[in-house]
C-alpha positions as semicolon CSV with decimal commas, in nm:
position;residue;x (nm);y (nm);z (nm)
1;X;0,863;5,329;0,211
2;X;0,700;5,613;-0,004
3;X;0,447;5,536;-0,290
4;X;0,740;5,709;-0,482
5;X;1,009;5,452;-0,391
6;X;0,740;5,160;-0,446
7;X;0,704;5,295;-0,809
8;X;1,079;5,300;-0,891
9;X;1,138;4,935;-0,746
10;X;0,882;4,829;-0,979
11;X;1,015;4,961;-1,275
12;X;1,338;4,881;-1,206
13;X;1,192;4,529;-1,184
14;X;1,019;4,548;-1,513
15;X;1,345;4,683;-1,654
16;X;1,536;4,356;-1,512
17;X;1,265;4,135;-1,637
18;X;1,304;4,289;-1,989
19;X;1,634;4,251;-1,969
20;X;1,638;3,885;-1,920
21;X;1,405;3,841;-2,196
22;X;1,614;3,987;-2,438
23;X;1,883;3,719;-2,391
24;X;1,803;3,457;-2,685
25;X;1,752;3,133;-2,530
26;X;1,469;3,334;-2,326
27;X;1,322;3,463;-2,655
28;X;1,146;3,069;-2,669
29;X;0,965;2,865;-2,422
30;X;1,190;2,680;-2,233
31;X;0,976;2,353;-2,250
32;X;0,830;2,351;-2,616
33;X;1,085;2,581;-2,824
34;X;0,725;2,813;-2,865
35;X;0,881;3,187;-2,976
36;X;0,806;3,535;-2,755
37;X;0,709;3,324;-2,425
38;X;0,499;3,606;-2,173
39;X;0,489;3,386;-1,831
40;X;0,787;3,238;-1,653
41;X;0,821;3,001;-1,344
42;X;0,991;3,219;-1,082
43;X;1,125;2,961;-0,853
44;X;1,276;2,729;-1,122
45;X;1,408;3,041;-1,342
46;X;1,264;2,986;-1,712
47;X;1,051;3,165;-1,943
48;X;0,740;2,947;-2,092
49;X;0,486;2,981;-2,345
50;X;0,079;3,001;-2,237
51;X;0,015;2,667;-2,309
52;X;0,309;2,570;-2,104
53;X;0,209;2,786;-1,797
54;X;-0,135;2,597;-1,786
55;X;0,029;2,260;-1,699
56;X;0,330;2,478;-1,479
57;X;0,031;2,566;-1,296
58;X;-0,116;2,228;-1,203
59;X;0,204;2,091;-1,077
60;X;0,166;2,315;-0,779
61;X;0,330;2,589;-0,648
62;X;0,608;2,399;-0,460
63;X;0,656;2,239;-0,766
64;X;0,638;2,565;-1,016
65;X;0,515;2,907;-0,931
66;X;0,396;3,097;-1,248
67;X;0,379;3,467;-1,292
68;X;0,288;3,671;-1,604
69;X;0,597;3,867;-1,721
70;X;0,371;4,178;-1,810
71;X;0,048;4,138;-1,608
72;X;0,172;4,038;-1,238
73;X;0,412;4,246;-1,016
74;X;0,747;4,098;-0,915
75;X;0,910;4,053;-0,622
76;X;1,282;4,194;-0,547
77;X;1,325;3,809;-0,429
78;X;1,174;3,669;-0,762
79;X;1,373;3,835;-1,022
80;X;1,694;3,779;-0,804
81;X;1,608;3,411;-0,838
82;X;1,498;3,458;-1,243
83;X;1,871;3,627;-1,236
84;X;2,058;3,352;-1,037
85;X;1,961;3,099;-1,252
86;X;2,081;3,211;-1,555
87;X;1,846;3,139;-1,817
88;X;1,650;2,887;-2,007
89;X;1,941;2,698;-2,154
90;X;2,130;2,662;-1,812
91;X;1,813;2,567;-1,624
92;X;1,768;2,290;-1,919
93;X;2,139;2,167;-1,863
94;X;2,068;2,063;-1,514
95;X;1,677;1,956;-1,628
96;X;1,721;1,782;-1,945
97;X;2,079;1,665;-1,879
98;X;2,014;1,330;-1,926
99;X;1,725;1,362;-2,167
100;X;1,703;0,991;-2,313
101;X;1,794;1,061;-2,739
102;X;1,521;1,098;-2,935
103;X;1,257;1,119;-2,633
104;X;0,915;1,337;-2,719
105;X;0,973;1,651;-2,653
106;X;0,682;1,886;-2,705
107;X;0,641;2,174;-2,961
108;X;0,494;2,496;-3,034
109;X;0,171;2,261;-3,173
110;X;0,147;2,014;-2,927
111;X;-0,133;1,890;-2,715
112;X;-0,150;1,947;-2,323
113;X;-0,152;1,590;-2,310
114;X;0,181;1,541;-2,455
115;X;0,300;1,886;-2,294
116;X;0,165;1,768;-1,937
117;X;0,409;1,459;-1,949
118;X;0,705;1,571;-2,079
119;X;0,679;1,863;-1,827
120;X;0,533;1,637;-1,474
121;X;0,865;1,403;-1,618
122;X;1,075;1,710;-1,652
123;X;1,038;1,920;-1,327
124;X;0,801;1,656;-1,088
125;X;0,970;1,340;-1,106
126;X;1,312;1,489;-1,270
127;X;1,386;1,210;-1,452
128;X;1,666;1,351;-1,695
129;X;1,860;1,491;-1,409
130;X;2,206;1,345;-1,305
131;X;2,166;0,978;-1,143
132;X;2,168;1,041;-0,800
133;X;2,044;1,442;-0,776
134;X;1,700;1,583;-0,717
135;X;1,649;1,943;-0,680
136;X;1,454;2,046;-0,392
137;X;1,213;2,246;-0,421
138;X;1,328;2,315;-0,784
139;X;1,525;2,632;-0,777
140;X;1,870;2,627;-0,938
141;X;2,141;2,887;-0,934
142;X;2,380;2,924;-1,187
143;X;2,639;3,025;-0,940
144;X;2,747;2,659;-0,776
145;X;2,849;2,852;-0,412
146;X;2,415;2,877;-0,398
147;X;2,331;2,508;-0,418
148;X;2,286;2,401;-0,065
149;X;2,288;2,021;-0,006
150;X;1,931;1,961;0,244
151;X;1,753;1,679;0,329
152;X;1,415;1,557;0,166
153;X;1,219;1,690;0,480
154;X;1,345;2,020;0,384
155;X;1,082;2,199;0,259
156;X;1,212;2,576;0,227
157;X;1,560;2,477;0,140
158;X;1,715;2,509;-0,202
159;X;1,940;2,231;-0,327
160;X;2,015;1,914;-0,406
161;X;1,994;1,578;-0,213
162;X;2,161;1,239;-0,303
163;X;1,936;0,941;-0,352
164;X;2,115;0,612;-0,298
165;X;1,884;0,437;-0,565
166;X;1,602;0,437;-0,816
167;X;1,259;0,228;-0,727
168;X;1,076;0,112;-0,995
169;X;0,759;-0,034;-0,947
170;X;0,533;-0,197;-1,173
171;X;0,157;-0,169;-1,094
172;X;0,031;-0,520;-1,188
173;X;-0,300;-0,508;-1,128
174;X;-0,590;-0,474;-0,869
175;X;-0,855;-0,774;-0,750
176;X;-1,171;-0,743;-0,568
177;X;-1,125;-0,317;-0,555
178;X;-1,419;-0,187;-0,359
179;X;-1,710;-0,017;-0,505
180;X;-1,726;0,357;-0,503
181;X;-1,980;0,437;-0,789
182;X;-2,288;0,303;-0,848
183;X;-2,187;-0,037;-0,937
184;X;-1,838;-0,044;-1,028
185;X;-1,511;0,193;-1,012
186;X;-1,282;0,378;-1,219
187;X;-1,008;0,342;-1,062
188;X;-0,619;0,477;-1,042
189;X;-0,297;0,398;-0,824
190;X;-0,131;0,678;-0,662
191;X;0,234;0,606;-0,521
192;X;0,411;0,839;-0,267
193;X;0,789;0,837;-0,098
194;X;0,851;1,119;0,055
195;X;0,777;1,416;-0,099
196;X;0,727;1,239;-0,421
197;X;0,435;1,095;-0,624
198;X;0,326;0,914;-0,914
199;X;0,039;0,752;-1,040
200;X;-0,096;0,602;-1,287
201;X;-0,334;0,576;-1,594
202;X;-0,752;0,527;-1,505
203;X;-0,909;0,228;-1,581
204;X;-1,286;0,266;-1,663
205;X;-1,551;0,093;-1,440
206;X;-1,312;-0,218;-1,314
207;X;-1,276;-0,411;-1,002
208;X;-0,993;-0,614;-1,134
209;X;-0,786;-0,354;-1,345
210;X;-0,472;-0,491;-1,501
211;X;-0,262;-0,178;-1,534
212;X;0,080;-0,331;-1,585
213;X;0,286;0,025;-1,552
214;X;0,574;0,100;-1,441
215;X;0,616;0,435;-1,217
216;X;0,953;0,564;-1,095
217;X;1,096;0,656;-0,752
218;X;1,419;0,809;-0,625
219;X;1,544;0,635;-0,280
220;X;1,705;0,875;-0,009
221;X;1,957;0,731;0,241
222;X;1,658;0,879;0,479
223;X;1,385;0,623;0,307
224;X;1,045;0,564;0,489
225;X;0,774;0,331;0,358
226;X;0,624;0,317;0,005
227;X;0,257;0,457;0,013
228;X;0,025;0,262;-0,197
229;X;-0,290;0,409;-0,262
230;X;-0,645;0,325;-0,503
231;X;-0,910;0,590;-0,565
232;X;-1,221;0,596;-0,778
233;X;-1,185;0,865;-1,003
234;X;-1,495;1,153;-1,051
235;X;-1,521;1,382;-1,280
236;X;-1,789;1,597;-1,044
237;X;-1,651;1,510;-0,670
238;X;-1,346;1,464;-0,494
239;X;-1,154;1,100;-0,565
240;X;-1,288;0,860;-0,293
241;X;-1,033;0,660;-0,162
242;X;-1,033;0,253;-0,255
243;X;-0,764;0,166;-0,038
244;X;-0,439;0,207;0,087
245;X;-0,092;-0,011;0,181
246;X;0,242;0,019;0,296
247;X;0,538;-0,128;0,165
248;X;0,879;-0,162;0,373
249;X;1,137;-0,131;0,151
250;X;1,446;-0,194;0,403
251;X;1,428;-0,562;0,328
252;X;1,505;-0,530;-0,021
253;X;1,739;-0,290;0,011
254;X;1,954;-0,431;0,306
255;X;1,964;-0,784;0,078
256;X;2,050;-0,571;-0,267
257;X;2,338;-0,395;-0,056
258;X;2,461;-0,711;0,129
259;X;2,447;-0,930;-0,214
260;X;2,645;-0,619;-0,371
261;X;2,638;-0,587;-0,782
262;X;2,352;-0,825;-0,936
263;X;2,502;-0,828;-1,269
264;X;2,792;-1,061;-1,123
265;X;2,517;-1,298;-0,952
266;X;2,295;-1,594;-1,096
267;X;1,952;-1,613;-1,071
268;X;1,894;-1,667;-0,707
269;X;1,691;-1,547;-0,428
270;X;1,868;-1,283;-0,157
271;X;1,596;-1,210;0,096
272;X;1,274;-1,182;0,229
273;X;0,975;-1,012;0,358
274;X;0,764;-1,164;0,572
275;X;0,429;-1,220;0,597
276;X;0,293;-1,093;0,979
277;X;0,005;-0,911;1,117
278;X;0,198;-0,566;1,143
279;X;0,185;-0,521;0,720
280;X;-0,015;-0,548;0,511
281;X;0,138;-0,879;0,277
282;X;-0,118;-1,152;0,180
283;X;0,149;-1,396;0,154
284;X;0,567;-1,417;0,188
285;X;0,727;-1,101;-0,036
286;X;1,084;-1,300;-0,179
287;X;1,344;-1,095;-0,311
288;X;1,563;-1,206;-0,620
289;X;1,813;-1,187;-0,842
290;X;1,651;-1,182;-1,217
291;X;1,830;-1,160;-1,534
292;X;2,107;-0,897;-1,331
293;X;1,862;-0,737;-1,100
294;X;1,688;-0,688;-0,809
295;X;1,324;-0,808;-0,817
296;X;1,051;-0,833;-0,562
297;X;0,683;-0,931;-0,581
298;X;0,432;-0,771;-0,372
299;X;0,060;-0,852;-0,282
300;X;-0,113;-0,649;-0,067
301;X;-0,423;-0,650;0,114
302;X;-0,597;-0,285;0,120
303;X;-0,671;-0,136;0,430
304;X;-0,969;0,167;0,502
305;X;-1,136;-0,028;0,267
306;X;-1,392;-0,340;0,282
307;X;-1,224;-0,536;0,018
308;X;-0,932;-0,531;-0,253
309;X;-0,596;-0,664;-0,282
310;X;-0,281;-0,515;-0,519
311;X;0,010;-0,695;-0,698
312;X;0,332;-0,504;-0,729
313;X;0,704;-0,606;-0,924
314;X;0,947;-0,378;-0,751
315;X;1,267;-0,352;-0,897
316;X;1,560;-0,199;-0,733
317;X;1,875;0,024;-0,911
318;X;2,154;0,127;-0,671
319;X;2,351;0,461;-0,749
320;X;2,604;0,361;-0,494
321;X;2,804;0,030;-0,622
């Protein structure tokens, strides 16, 4: 292709590109409502402000991949995408369709802080989609025929996948954590399933943090084992690791689904997870009915470290009752 043909793709880009932004619900940032937005997130389709694009950026490219509207060059690819989704309001039906009333949304004046967890909520752990949908690896179309359903493994797919349930786990607290510092820790709890993580707040120089948080997880029919991880956090190095565990989450499952709907049940217990040398479980893991749901305590003994032990409430939701 000629240097010639080059130039008229790329203005014929631009002149896409300017297109879209003419349309008015791409004339503000898609996340804070801030007016005349300049970058955009080509993969999920919206226009956002500077301030915006800084915490779009540290989600990750297969989270969000950011591109200046006037200083980078455009793929044929990326504007088709920008083009297939339609816009900021349609991506924010399908993002903020269930957007709790009256939740903190961030403006034109807010701080990263409260812009980096509206947005991590938003487009990393899509909590206000539809029960039940995640968008993988969050590119929409507004055109329905271009939502492919994949599996969670599917990295380079587009689509959605239905979860059979929402985990929520609440990190209790940590005893005995190993020392990674001079004399003490600061440390933080990082959960993965899947492709998905959360984690939680730091606790400053503590070998027995209480963080008592709750962190959410959607379920695939295609579930492995919860990762439970505890680094030290530093400012100057990499995070050293504290400790990890693994928590099966079959057993609670299999009971929830064989017990069927808690809300018709007493208080009772429905299951349990033994104690053996194959996990990680300082003592018997029972699994009960509470008040209407699923509950199960966890303690775990860390491994790859030389000490430290981890109490976790998980609490189970099915989508599928």
């Amino acid at each position: 292709m000629s240097s010639h043909d080059d130039r008229e793709r790329s203005t014929s880009n631009t002149r896409k590109l300017k297109g879209l932004m003419l349309k008015s619900d791409n004339r503000i940032c898609a996340d804070c409502g801030a007016p005349d937005p300049k970058w955009a997130s080509s993969n999920i389709g919206v226009f956002i402000c500077l301030s915006c694009s800084g915490v779009h950026r540290n989600l990750g490219t297969h989270i969000s991949k950011v591109l200046s509207v006037t200083l980078d060059k455009w793929s044929d690819e990326q504007i088709d995408s920008m083009i297939e989704v339609g816009g900021n309001s349609y991506a924010n039906t399908i993002y903020e369709a269930f957007l709790p009333e009256g939740y903190p949304k961030p403006n034109a004046h807010s701080s990263y802080e409260e812009r980096a967890e509206f947005i991590r909520a938003k487009y990393e752990r899509q909590e206000f989609l539809k029960p039940g949908l995640r968008i993988l690896p969050s590119k929409i179309s507004s055109n329905p025929e271009h939502d492919n359903v994949c599996s969670e493994s599917s990295s380079n797919v587009v689509g959605m996948v239905e979860f059979i349930g929402i985990l929520i786990v609440k990190v209790s607290k940590g005893t005995n954590l190993a020392i990674r510092d001079v004399r003490s820790s600061d440390p933080y709890v990082v959960l993965t399933l899947g492709q998905q993580k959360a984690k939680t707040s730091v606790i400053k120089s503590n070998l027995n943090p209480v963080w008592n948080q709750e962190l959410k997880l959607s379920v695939s029919k295609n579930y492995g084992a919860l990762k439970v991880q505890i680094f030290d956090n530093d400012l100057i190095s990499s995070d050293d690791l504290m400790g990890e565990a693994e928590v099966d989450l079959q057993p609670m499952i299999t009971a929830a689904m064989t017990f069927g709907d808690p809300d018709l049940l007493t208080n009772m217990q429905i299951g349990k997870w033994l104690q053996s040398n194959d996990n990680a479980l300082t003592k018997d893991s029972i699994i009960n009915i509470v008040d209407g749901k699923v509950k199960q305590e966890v303690s775990l003994k860390l491994q790859k470290a030389e000490c430290g032990e981890i109490d976790l409430e998980l609490e189970w939701i099915s989508l599928t009752q």
